[in-house]
C-alpha positions in Angstrom: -68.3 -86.8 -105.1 -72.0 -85.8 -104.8 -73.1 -82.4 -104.9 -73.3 -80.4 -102.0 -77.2 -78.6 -101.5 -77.2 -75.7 -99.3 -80.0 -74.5 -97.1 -81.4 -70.9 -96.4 -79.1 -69.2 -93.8 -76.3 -71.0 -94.9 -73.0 -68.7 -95.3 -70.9 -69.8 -98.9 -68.4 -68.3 -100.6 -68.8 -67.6 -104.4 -66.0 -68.3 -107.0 -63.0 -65.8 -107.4 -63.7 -63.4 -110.6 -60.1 -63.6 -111.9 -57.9 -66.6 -111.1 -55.8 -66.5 -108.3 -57.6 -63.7 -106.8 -58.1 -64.5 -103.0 -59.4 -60.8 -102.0 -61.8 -60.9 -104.6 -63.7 -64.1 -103.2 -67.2 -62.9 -101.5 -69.0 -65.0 -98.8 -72.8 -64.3 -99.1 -75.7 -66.1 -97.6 -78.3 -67.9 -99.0 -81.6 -66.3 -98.8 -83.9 -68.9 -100.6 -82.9 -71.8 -102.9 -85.2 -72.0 -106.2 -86.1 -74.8 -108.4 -83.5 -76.7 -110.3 -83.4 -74.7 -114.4 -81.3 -76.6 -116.8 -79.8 -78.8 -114.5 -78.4 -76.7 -112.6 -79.6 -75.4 -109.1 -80.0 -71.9 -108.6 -79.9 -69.8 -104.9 -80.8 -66.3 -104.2 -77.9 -64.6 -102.3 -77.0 -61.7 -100.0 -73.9 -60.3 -99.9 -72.7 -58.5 -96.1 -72.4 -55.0 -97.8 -75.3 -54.9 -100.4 -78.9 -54.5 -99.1 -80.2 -56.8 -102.5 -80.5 -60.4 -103.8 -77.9 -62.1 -106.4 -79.2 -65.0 -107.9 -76.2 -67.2 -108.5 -75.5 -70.9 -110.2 -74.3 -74.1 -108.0 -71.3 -73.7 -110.1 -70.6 -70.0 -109.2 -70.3 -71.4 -105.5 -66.6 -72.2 -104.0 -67.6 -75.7 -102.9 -64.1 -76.3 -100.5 -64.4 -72.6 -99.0 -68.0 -72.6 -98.4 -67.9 -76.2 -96.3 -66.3 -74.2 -93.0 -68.5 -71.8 -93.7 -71.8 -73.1 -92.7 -73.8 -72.0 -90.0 -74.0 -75.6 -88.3 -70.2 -75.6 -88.5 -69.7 -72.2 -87.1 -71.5 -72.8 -83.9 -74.2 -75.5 -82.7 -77.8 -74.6 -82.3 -78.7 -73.9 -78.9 -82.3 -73.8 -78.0 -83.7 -70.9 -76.8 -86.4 -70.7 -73.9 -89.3 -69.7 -75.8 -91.4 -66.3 -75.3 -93.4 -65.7 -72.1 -96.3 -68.0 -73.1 -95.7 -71.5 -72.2 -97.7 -73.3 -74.7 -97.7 -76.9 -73.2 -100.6 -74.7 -70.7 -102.3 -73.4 -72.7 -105.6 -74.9 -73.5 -108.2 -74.3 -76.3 -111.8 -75.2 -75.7 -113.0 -78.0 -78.1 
């Protein structure tokens, strides 16, 4: 099975503390991902009710629970309209 890599924004769920513990499981999202340290690939993480970063090991991540839990699963991107300026008019002199 190959690993899975997440992106920035994506919604996981991290590993249960104790085993068996369904409450204690934690969905976070990832902030940035950072370079690969002794083979293992590390993400910076936000949990909902904490206002700072985790830094967390691709092992400490719930692989199975964290599948559903991506954004693209969730719901599709829609594009927006953009802003008030219309950029395919607007012209720069050369």
């Amino acid at each position: 099975m190959p690993r899975m890599s997440y992106k920035i924004g994506n919604v996981i769920v991290l590993k249960s503390r104790h085993h068996g513990d369904l409450a204690s499981q934690q969905s976070a999202k990832i902030v940035a991902v950072m370079p690969e340290t002794q083979g293992s690939r590390r993400y910076r993480i936000r949990l909902a009710n904490e206002n700072f970063d985790r830094t967390v090991a691709h092992d400490d991540i719930d692989v199975e629970a964290s599948v559903s839990q991506t954004p693209d699963a969730i719901a599709p991107k829609v594009s927006k309209p953009g802003g008030w300026i219309n950029h395919d008019l607007v012209r720069t002199r050369k």
